[in-house]
N, C-alpha and C positions, 0 to 999 in steps of 0.2 A: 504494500500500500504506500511504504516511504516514497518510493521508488517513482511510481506514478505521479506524485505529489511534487518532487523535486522535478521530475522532465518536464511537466506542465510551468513550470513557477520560470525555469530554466525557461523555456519557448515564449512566455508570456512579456518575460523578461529583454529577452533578444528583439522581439517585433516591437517593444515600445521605447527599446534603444535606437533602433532603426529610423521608428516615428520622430521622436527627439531629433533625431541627425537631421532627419529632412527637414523639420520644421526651424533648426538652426540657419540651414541653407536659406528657407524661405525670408527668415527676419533679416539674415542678411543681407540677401537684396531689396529687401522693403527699407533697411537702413541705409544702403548706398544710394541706392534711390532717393530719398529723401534728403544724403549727403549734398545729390547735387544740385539740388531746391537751394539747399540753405549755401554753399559755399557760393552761387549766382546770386544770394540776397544778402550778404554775409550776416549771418545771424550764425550765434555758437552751435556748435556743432552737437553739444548734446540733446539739440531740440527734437536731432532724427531718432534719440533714444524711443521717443515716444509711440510715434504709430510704431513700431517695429518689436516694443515690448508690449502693447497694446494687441497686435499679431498672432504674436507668438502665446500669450495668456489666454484666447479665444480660441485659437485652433488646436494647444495642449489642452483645456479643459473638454473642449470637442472630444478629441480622438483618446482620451481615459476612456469615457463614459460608454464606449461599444468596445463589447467583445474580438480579439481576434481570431478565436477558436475558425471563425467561418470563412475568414483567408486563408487558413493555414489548409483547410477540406476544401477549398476550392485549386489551390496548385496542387493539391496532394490527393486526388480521388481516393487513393486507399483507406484515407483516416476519415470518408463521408459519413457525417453524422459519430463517428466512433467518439472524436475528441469531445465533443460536447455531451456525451451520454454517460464520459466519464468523468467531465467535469460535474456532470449533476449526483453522480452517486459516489463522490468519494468519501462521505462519510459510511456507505453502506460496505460492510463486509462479509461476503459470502461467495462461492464458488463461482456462479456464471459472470460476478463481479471484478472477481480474480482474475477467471481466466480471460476476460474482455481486457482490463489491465494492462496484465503482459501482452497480448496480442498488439494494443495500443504503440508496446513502450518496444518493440520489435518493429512497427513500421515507422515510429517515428524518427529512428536511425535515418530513415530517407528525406526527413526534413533537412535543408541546408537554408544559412540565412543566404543565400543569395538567388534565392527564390524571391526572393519580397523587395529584391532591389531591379528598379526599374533606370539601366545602365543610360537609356536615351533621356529620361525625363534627370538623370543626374548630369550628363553632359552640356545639357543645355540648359539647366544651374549654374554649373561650373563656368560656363561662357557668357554669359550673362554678369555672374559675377566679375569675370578680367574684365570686359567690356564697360561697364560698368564703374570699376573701381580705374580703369586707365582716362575714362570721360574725366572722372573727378579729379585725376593728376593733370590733364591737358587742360581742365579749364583753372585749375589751380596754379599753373606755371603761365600761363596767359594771362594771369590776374583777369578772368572775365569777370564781371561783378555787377550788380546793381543794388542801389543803395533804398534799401526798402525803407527806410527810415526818412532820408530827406524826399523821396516820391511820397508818400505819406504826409510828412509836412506840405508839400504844395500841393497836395490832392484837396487839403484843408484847410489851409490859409490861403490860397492862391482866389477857391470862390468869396473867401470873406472880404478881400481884400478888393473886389470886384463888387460886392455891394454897396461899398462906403463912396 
């Protein structure tokens, strides 16, 4: 029973370190992105903390909340329906339970995490990301900028100054 207990905790574990990675990815580019908002308005740079931790706290509470038991039967035909039939009875112990168990902890040898990494949707993260992070060094060596601040002052004094 330990046994089924640890490979379940093991696999649960694995697919929501996975999740975490991609969701790191995701904040990342939601922070360079917003990197190069702010570095073209020069406003401080930890303002792109915000949507980006903002992000990343909405699509981690998201993807806690559902089981991955039913991805893991969906790459793995063999474990259909098995994984979840032993997540539900692992308090019960008895023969047909047992022997479901081991049968479980025998195919799930054939879990690999790189079943659950999807190589295209990371590549083109990844490029995104240099893309991205090389825009924010080109328009930072070009000193490109506008000044949100004094646009702002004459957005606001400029009509007052026009009704006197």
């Amino acid at each position: 029973m330990k046994i089924i207990t640890a490979a379940l905790r093991e696999l649960r574990e694995s697919l929501y370190f996975l999740d975490v990675m991609i969701l790191l990815l995701d904040m990342l580019i939601i922070f360079l992105a917003a990197m190069i908002i702010l570095v073209t308005l020069t406003l401080p740079w930890h303002y792109a903390l915000v949507p980006a931790l903002a992000y990343f706290t909405h699509r981690f509470h998201k993807e806690w909340q559902h089981s991955k038991m039913p991805a893991v039967e969906e790459k793995i035909p063999d474990l259909n329906e098995q994984l979840r039939t032993v997540e539900d009875n692992l308090d019960k112990d008895n023969t047909i339970v047992n022997m479901l168990n081991d049968d479980v902890v025998k195919k799930m040898r054939k879990i690999k995490t790189s079943l659950f990494i999807d190589l295209r949707t990371l590549r083109i993260k990844s490029a995104s990301i240099l893309i991205i992070s090389l825009i924010i060094v080109l328009l930072a060596v070009l000193n490109v900028n506008f000044d949100a601040k004094l646009a702002a002052e004459k957005a606001i004094l400029q009509p007052l100054k026009n009704l006197r």
